[in-house]
C-alpha distance (Angstrom), angle and dihedral (degrees) to the residues before:
residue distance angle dihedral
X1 . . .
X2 3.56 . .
X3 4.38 116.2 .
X4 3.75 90.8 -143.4
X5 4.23 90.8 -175.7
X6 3.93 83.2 58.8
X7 3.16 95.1 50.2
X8 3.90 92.9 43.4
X9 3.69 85.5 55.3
X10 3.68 100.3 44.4
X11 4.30 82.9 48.9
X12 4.06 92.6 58.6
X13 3.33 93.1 41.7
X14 4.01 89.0 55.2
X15 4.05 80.3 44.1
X16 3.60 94.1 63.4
X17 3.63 106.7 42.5
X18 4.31 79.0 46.3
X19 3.88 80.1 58.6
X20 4.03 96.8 46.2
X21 3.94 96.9 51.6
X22 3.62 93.7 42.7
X23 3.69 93.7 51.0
X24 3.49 90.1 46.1
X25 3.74 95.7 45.1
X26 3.61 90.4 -125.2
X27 4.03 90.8 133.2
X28 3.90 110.9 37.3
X29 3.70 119.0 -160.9
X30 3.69 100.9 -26.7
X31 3.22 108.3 -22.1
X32 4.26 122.3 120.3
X33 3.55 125.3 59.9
X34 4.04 132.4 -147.4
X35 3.65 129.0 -157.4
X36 3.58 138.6 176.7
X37 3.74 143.7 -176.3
X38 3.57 110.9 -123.4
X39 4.02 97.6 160.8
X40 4.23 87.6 128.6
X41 3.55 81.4 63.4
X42 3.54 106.1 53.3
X43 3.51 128.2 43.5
X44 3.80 151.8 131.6
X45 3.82 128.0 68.8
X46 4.09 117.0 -11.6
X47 3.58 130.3 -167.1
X48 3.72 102.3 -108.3
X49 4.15 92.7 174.0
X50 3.84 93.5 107.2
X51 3.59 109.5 37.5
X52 3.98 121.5 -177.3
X53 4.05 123.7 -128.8
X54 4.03 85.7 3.9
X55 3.90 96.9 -179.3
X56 3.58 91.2 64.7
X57 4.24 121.4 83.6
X58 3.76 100.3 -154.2
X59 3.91 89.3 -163.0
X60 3.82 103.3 -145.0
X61 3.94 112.4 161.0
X62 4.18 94.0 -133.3
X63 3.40 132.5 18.4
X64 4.05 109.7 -70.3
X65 3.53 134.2 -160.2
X66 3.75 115.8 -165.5
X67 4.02 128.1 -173.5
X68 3.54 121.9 -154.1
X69 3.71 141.5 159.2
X70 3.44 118.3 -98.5
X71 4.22 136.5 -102.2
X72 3.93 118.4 -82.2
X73 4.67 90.4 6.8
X74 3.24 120.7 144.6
X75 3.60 117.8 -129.5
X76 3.89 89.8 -140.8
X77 4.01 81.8 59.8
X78 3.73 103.4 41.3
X79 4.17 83.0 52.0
X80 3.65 84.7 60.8
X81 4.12 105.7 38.8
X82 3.65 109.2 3.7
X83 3.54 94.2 170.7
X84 3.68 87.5 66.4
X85 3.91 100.1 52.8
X86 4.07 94.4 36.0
X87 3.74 136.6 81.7
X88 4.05 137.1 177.2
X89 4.25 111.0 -122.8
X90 4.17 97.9 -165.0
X91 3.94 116.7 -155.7
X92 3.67 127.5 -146.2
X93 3.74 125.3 -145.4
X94 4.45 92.8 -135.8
X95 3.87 95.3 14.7
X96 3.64 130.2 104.1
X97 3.83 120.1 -128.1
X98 3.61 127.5 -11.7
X99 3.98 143.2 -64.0
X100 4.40 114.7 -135.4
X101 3.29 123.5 -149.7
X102 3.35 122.0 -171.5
X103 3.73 142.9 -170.8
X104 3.73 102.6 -121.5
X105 3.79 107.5 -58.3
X106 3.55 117.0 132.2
X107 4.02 91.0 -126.8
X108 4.19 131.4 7.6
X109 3.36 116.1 -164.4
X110 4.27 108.3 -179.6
X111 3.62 130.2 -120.3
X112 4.34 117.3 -64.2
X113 3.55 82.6 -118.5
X114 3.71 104.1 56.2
X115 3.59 107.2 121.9
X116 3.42 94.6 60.6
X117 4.00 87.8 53.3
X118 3.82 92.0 44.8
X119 3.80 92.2 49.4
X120 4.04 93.0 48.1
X121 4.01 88.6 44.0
X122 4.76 87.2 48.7
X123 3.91 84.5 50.7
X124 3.47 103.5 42.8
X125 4.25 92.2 40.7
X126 4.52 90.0 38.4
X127 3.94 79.0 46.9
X128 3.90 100.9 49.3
X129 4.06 86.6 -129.4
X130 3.91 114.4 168.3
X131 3.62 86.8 -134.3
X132 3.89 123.8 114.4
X133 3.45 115.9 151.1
X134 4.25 126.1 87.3
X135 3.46 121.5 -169.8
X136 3.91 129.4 -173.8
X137 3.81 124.1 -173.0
X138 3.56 151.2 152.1
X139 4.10 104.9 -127.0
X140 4.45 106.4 -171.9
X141 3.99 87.9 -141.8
X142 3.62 104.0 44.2
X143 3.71 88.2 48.6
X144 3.74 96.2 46.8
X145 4.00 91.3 52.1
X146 4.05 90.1 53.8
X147 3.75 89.9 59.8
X148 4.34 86.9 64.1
X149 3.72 113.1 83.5
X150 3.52 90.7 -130.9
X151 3.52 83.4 72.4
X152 3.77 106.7 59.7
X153 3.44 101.4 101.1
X154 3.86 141.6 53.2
X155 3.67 91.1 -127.3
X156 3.91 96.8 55.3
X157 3.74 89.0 37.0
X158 3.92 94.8 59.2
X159 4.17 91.7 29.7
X160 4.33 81.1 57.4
X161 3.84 98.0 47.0
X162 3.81 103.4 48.7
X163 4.02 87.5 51.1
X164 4.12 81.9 47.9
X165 3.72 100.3 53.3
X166 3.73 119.4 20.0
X167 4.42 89.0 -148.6
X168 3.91 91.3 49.8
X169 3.99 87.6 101.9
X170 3.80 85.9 46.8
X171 3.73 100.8 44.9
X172 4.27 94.9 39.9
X173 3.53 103.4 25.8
X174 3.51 91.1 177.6
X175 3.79 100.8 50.4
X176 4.01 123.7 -134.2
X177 3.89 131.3 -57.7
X178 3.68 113.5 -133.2
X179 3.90 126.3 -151.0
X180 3.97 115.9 -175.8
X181 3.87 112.6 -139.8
X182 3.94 110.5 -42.5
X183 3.78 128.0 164.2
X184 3.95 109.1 -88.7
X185 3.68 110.7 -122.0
X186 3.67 96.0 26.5
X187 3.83 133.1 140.2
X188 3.81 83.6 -134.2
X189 4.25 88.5 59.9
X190 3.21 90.3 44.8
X191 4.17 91.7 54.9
X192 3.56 93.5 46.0
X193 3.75 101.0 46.4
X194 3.72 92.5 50.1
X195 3.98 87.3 50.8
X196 4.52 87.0 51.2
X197 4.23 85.2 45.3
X198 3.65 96.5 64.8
X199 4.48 88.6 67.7
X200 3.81 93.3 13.7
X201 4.03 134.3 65.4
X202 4.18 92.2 -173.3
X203 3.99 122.2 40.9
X204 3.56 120.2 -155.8
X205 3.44 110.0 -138.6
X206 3.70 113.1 -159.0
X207 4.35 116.2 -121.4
X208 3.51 76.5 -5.4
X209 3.71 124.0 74.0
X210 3.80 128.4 -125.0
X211 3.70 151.7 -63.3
X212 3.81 125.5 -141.8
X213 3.29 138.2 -179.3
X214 4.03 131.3 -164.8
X215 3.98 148.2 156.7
X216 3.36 86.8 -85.1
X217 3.98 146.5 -10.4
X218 3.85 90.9 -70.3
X219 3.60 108.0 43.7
X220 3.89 81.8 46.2
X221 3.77 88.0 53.8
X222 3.98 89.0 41.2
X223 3.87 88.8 68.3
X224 3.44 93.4 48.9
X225 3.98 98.6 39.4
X226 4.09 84.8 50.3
X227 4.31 95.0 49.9
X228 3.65 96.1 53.0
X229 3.77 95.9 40.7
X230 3.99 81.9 60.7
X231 3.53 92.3 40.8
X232 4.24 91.2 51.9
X233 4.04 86.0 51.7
X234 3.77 94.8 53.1
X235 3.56 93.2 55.6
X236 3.46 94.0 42.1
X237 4.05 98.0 60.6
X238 3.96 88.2 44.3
């Protein structure tokens, strides 16, 4: 059975942090991706006779229902019709692959960058971590401070940001993760970001931008919101 107002709700609040990094221009074109664990919202029997990727054991510890924004979508589009630009990928605990479901599109394809989403979502589900929320963007600031060598490494990253802002201990307890130069959409992102998410909530990802994860939508765009405000006073008292 599928809790359509839950999914309604977890839809607008993809729609508004859509809206956010658009207006912000922290996901040009169609870059940034969203996703979202909505398993509390879908559940019962599924139709598992036409499984996607089928060679591939996903691992998750319970069946998992993830929501995510689609490949090639705008984020100034899925902040107007996220319906359109989303899909569900369903994970079953002894299956192979995945199940889509999708809100009336004729075809939904996910996000370039959905093994590192889908590996974040195993370890925080396999790890009974409160988390649920992954955001990717593309934040000017942030990425402008990773081209400085004093910013190529986690250390001096962290070291620079509490002298920066006197709440950044506050606000990111944990500090940033830092990953030099590695090719987006790759297994080998995916690896290391899961390693930085087990003592960080946002990943750095260098030339790149970052990866965040949260409660929900907000806090998830809270870490993210919080970096790149840092990141836009550094460069402003250089």
């Amino acid at each position: 059975m599928i809790k359509l107002k839950k999914i309604q709700e977890a839809l607008k609040s993809i729609a508004r942090v859509a809206k956010v990094l658009s207006e912000n221009g922290w996901a040009e074109a169609n870059a940034g991706n969203i996703s979202f664990n909505v398993s509390d919202a879908i559940a019962g029997e599924f139709d598992d006779s036409n499984p996607q990727k089928q060679d591939e054991d996903y691992g998750f510890s319970k069946n998992t229902s993830i929501l995510l924004t689609s490949s090639g979508s705008r984020m100034r589009e899925i902040a107007e019709a996220p319906e359109k630009f989303c899909g569900v990928l369903t994970f079953l605990v002894g299956k192979k692959g995945y199940l889509i479901s999708k809100f009336g599109q004729d075809e939904f394809i996910p996000t370039s960058e959905y093994p590192s989403h889908i590996g974040i979502h195993r370890y925080l589900v396999n790890s009974e971590r409160f988390e649920k929320a992954v955001i990717h963007s593309h934040p000017d600031e942030l990425i402008a401070t990773m081209h400085r060598e004093d910013f190529n490494s986690e250390n001096n990253i962290n070291f620079v940001f509490k002298k920066m802002h006197s709440e950044f201990s506050m606000l990111v307890p944990d500090g940033v993760g830092y990953i030099p130069f590695t090719e987006p959409g790759s297994e080998e992102l995916a690896s290391q970001t899961l390693q930085k998410l087990h003592d960080h909530k946002i990943v750095f990802w260098k030339d790149h931008g970052c990866i965040s994860i949260g409660d929900n939508l907000n806090s998830a765009l809270d870490n993210i919101e919080i970096v790149n405000k840092i990141s836009k006073i550094f460069l402003l008292q250089k």
